[in-house]
PANU-216189 format. One record per residue (C-alpha): residue number from 1; z, y, x. Coordinates in steps of 0.1 Angstrom, whole numbers, plus 2048, in hexadecimal, padded with zeros to 3 digits. Example, Ala and Ser with C-alpha at 12.3 -4.5 7.8 and 13.67 -1.06 7.14 Angstrom:
BEGIN
+------+-----+-------+------+
! resi !  up ! north ! east !
+------+-----+-------+------+
!    1 ! 84E !   7D3 !  87B !
!    2 ! 847 !   7F5 !  889 !
+------+-----+-------+------+
# end
This chain:
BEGIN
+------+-----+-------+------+
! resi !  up ! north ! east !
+------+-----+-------+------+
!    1 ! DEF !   0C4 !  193 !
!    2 ! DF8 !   0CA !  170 !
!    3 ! E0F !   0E5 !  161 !
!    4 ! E22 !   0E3 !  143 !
!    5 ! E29 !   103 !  138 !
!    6 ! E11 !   120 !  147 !
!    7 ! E22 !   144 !  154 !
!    8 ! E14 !   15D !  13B !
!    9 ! E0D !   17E !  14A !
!   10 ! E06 !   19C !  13B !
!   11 ! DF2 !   1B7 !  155 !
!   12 ! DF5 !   1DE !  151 !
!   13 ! DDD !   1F5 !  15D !
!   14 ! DB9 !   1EA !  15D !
!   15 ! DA1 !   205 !  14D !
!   16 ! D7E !   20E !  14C !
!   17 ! D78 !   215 !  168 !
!   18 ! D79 !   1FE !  187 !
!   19 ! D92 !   211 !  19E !
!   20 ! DAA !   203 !  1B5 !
!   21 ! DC2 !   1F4 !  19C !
!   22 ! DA2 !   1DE !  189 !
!   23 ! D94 !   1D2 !  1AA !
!   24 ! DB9 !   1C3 !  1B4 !
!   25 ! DBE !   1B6 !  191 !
!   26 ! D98 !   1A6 !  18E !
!   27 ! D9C !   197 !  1B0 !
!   28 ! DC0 !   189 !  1AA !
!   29 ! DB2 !   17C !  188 !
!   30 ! D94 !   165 !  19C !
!   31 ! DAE !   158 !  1B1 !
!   32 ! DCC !   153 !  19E !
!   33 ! DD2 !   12E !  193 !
!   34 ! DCD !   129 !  16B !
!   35 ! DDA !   10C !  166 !
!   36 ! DF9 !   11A !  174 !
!   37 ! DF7 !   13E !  165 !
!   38 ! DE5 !   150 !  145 !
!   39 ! DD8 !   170 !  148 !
!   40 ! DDE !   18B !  131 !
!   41 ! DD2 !   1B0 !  133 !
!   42 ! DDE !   1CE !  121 !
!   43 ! DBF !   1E5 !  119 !
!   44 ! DBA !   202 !  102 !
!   45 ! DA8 !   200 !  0E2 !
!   46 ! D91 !   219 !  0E5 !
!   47 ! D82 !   214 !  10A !
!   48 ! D6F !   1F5 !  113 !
!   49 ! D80 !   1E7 !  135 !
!   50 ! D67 !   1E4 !  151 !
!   51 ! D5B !   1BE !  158 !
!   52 ! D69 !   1B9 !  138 !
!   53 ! D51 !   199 !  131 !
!   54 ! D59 !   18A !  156 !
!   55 ! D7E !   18D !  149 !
!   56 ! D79 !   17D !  12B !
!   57 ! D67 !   165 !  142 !
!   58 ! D81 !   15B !  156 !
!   59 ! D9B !   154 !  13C !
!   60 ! DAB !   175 !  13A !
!   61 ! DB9 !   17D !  118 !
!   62 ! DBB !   1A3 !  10C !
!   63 ! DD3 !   1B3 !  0F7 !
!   64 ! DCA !   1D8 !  0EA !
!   65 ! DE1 !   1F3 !  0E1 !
!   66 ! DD5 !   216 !  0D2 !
!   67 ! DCA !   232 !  0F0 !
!   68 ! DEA !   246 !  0F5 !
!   69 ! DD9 !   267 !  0F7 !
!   70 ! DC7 !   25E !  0D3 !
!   71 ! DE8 !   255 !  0BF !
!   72 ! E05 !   252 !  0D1 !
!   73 ! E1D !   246 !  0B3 !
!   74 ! E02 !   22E !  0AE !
!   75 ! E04 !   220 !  0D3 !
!   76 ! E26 !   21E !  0D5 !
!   77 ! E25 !   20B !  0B5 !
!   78 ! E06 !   1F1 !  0C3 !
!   79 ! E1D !   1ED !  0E4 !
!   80 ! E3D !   1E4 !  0D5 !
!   81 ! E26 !   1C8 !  0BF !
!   82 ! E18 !   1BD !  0DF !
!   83 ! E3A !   1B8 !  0EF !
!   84 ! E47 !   1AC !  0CE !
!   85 ! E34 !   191 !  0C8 !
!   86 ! E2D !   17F !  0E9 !
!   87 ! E41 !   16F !  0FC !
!   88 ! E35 !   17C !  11B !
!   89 ! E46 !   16E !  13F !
!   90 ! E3F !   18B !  154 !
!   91 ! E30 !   1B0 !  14F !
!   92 ! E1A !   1BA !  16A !
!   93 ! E1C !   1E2 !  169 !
!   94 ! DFF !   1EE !  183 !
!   95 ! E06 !   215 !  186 !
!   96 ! DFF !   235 !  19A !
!   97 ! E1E !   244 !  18E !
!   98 ! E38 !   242 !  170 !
!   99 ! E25 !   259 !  159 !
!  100 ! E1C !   23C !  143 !
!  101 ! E46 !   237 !  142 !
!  102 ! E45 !   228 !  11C !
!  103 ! E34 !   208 !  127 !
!  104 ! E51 !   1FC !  13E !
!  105 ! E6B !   20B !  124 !
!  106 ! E5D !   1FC !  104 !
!  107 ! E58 !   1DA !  11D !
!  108 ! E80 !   1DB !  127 !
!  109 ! E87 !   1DF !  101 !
!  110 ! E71 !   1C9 !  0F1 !
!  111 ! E65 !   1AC !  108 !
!  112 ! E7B !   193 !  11C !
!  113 ! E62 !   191 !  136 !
!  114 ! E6A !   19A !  159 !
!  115 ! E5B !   1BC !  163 !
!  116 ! E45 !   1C4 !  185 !
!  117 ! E3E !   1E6 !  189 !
!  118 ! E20 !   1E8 !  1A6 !
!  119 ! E1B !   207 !  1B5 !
!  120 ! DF8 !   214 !  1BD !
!  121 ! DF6 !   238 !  1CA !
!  122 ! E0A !   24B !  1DC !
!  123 ! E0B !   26F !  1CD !
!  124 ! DFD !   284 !  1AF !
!  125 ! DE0 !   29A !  1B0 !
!  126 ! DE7 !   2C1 !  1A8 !
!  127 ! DD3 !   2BE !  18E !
!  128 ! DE7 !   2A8 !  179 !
!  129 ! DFF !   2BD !  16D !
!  130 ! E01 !   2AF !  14B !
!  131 ! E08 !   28B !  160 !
!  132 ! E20 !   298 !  17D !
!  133 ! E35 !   2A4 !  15F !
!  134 ! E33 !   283 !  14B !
!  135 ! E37 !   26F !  16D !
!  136 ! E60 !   287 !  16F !
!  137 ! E62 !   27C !  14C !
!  138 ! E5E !   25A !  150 !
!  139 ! E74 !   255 !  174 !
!  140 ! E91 !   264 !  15F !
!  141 ! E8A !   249 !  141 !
!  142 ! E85 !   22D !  154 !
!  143 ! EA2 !   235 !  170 !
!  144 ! EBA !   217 !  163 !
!  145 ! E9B !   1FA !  15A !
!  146 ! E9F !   1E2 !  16E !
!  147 ! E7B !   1D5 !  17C !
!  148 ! E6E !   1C5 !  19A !
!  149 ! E5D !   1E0 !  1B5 !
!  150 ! E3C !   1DB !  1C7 !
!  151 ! E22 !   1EF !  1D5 !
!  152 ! E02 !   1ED !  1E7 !
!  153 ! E10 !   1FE !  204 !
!  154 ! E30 !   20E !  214 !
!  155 ! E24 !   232 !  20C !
!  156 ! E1B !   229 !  1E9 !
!  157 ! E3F !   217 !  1E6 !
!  158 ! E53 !   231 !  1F1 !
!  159 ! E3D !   24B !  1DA !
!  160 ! E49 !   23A !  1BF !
!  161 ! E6B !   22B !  1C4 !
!  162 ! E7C !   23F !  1DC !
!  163 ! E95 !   230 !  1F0 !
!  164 ! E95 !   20D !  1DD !
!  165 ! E8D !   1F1 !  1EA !
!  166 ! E66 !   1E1 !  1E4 !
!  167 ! E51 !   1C7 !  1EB !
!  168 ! E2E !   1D3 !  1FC !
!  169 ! E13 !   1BE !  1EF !
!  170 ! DED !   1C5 !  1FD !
!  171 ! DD2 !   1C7 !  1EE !
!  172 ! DC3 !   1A5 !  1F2 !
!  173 ! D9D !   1A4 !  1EE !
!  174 ! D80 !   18A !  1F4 !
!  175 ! D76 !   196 !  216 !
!  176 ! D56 !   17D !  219 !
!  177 ! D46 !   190 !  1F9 !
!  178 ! D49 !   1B1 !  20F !
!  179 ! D3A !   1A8 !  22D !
!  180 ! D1C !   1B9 !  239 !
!  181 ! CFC !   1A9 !  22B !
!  182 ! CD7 !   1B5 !  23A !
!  183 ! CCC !   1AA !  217 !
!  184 ! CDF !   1BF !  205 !
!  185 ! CD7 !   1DE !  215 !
!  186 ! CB2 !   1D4 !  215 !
!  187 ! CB0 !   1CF !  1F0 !
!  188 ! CCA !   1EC !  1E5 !
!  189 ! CB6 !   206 !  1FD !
!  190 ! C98 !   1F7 !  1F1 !
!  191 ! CA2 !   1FD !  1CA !
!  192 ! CB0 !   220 !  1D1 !
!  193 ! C94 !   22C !  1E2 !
!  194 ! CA7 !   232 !  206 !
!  195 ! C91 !   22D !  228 !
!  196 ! CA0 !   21C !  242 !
!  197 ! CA0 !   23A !  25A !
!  198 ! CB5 !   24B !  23E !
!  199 ! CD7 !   251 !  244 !
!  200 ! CF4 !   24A !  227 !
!  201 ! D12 !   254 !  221 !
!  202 ! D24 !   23B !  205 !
!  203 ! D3D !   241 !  1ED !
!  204 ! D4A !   228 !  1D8 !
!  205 ! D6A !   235 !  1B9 !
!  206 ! D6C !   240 !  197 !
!  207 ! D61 !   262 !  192 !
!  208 ! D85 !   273 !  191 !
!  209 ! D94 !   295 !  19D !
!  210 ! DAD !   27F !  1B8 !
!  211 ! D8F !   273 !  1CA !
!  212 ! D83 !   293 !  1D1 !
!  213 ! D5A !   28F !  1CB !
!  214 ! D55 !   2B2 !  1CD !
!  215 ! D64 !   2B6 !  1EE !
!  216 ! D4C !   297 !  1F9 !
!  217 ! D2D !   2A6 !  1EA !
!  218 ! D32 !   2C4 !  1FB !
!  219 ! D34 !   2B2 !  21F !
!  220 ! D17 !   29C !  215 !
!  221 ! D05 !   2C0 !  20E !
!  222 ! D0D !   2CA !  232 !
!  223 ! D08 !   2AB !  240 !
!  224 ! CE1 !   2AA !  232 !
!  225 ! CDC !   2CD !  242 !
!  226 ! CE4 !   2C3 !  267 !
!  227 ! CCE !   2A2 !  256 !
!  228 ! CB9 !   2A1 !  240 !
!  229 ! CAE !   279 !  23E !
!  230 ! CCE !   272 !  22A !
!  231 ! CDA !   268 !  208 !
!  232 ! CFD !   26B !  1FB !
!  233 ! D05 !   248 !  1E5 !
!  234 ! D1F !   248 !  1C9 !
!  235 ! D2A !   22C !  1BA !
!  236 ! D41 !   231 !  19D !
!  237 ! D44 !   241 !  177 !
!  238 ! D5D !   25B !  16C !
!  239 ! D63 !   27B !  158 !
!  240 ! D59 !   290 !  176 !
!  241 ! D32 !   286 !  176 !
!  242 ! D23 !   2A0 !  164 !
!  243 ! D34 !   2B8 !  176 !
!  244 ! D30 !   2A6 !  196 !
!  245 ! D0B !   2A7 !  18D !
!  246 ! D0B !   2D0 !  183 !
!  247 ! D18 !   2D0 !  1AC !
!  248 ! CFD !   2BC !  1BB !
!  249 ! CE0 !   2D0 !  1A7 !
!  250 ! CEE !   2F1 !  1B1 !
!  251 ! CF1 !   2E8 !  1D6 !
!  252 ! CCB !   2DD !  1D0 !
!  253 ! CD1 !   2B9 !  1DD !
!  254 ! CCD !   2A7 !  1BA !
!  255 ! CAF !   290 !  1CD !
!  256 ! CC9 !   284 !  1E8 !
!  257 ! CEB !   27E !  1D4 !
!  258 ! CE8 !   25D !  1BD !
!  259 ! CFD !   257 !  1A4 !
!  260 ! D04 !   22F !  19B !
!  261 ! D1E !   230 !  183 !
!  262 ! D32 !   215 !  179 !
!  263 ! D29 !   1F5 !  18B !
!  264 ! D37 !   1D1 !  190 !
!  265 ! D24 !   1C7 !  1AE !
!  266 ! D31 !   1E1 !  1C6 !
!  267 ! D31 !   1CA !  1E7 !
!  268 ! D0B !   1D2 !  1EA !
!  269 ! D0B !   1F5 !  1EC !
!  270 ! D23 !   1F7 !  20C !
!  271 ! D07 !   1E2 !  221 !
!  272 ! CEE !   1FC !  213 !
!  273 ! D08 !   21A !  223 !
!  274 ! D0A !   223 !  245 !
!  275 ! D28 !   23A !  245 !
!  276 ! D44 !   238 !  22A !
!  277 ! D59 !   258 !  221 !
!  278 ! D75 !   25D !  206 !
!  279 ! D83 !   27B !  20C !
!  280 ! DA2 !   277 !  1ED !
!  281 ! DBE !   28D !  1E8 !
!  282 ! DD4 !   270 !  1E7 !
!  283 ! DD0 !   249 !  1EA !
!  284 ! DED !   22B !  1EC !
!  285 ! DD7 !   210 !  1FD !
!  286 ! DB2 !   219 !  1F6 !
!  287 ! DA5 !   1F6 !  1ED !
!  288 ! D7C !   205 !  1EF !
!  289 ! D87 !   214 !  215 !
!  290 ! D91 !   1EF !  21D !
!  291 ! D6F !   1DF !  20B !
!  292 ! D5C !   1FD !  21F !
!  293 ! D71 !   1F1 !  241 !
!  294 ! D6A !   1CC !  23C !
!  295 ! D46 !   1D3 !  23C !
!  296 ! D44 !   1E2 !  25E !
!  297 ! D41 !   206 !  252 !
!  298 ! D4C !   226 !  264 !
!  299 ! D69 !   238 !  247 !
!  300 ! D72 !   25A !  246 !
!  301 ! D91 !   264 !  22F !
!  302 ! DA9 !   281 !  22B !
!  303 ! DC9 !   27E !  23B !
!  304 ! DDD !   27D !  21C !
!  305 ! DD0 !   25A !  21B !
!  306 ! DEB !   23D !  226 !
!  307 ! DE5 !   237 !  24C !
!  308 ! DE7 !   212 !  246 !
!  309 ! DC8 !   213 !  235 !
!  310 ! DB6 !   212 !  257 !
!  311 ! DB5 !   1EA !  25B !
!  312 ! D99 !   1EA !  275 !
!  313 ! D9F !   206 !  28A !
!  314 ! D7E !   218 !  279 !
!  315 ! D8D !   22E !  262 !
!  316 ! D8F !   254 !  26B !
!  317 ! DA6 !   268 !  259 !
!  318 ! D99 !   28D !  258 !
!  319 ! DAB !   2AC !  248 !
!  320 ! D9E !   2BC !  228 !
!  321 ! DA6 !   2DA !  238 !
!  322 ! D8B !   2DA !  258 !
!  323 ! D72 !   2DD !  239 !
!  324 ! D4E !   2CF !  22F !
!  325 ! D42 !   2DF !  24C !
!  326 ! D5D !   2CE !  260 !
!  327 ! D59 !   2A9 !  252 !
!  328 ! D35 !   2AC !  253 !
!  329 ! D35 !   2B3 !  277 !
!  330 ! D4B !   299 !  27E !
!  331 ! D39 !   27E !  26A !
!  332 ! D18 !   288 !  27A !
!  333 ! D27 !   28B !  29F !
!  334 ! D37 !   268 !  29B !
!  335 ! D2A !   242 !  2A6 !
!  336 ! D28 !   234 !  285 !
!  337 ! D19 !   214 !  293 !
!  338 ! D23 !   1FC !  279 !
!  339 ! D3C !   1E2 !  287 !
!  340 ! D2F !   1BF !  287 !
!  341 ! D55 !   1AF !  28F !
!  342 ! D64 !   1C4 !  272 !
!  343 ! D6B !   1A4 !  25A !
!  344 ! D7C !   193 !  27A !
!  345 ! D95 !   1AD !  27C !
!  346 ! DA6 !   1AD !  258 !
!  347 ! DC8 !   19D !  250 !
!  348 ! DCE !   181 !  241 !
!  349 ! DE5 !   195 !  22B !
!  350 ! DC7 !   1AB !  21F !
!  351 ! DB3 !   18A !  212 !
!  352 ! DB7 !   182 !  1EE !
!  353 ! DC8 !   160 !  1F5 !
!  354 ! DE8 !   16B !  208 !
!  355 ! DEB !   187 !  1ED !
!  356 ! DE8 !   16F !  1D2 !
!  357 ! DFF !   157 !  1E4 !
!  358 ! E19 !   16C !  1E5 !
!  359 ! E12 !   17B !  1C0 !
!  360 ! E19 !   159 !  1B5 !
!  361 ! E37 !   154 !  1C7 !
!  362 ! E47 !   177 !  1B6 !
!  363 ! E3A !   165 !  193 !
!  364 ! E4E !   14A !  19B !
!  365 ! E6A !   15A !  1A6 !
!  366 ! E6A !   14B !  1C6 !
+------+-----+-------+------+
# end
């Protein structure tokens, strides 16, 4: 089928580093029809996007506006151009909370575009002040914008909207490309060094306070005393490596903790895992705990993580407050027997097609 006229999207929210938010976003862009919609992102000047080429690959068109925290009058300026002079159909806004308010304002003032403001998260960390105060700021700004609510759960919808009504959307991924493959854990054990009799614990998110790496390296570091033939795996970049690393050489265990970085072939690493643990201060619908769940792995997570996150049945939420001590025991008492059914268990609404499905229906205003 042909289409005359395409529905120009512009996307909010992708970054450098491939979080939550960016997996949704790369996965709805491989499946979203072109010849019906183009793809536009919004990216900051100064920070390369992750995947940035396999974007560009797939069509995707980027429009950059000055880093807020670099020049603010300058990024106001570079939005209001963006909004200015395309004639955008819809504006996709993919947040964590309204701290980033002047995006949806400057959008209600200066586009004509229909506004979609997707929640992904479901609280603040403490250790934001500087955005718990910006988040007040910008609920009081953008109390009378009209926009279009969705979020990637209930608990992540009513974070952010309160009693108003909104559409849950999940997370749709490519299940098949998560499955567990004897290959991959082969070659990726093979590459890093691990021995099958080895034991690892995986981890796979950026390198930020809300995921709570230190808390996870310091249950890996009691984990590794009650047994020694394990690794710790860490897949992800962020401003908390170096210290991350000052943590794992002080404990002593710098030869067992590896550190990834940044990659865009994460499905491989979960068959090389054989327990998965995210142990966050907060999550909306952890998209890694469900990649980590469709390939048969045990998961451990904190219990400020949404309880609908446990698709399978083999998540176990734990409390930050039994300790490393605690968790480690727990993780090492525990059948972690990988579970071979895993993939037949998941929801049609958790594969990439239903979510796109129904994406396309809110694009078209059905």
């Amino acid at each position: 089928m042909i289409f005359t006229k395409k529905i120009k999207i512009l996307y909010t929210g992708y970054s450098s580093n491939m979080g939550g938010i960016e997996r949704f976003l790369m996965n709805v862009c491989k499946n979203l029809n072109q010849e019906k919609f183009e793809i536009c992102f919004l990216v900051s000047k100064e920070k390369k996007v992750c995947c940035q080429e396999l974007l560009k690959d797939l069509g995707v068109i980027f429009f950059e506006v000055t880093d807020r925290n670099s020049n603010y009058k300058q990024y106001i300026k570079d939005l209001k151009k963006v909004y200015n002079e395309n004639d955008f159909d819809i504006i996709h806004f993919n947040i964590m909370n309204f701290s980033l308010f002047e995006r949806i304002a400057l959008a209600n003032k200066y586009s004509k575009a229909r506004l979609l403001v997707h929640s992904h998260s479901s609280s603040i960390n403490k250790v934001y002040k500087k955005t718990k105060w910006l988040d007040r700021i910008g609920r009081m700004v953008l109390r009378n914008i009209n926009y279009e609510r969705i979020a990637c759960g209930k608990e992540a919808g009513e974070w952010l909207f309160g009693k108003k009504d909104f559409l849950i959307l999940n997370n749709g991924m490519e299940v098949e490309n998560f499955a567990f493959c004897l290959e991959n854990r082969r070659k990726v054990r093979e590459e890093l060094g691990i021995g099958e009799e080895e034991k690892v614990i995986g981890h796979v998110g950026a390198l930020l306070p809300v995921k709570n790496h230190e808390f996870l390296i310091k249950v890996f570091d009691e984990y590794q005393k009650i047994n020694p033939k394990s690794k710790l795996l860490l897949v992800g970049e962020g401003c908390l490596r170096e210290e991350l690393e000052q943590q794992v050489k002080s404990l002593g265990i710098q030869e067992k903790v590896l550190f990834l970085g940044r990659r865009d072939d994460t499905e491989k690493f979960y068959s090389a895992m054989d327990v998965f643990v995210m142990p966050s201060w907060f999550e909306g619908f952890s998209v890694a705990l469900m990649e980590a769940q469709v390939n048969g792995l045990k998961c451990y997570t904190s219990t400020n993580v949404a309880e609908e996150s446990n698709v399978t049945g083999n998540l176990m939420f734990l409390a930050l407050e039994a300790g490393s001590k605690g968790w480690a025991k727990e993780i090492y008492e525990t059948n972690n027997v990988r579970d071979e059914n895993a993939i037949s268990k998941i929801p049609n609404r958790f594969k990439i097609e239903e979510t796109v499905k129904v994406l396309s229906k809110i694009y078209e205003g059905e």
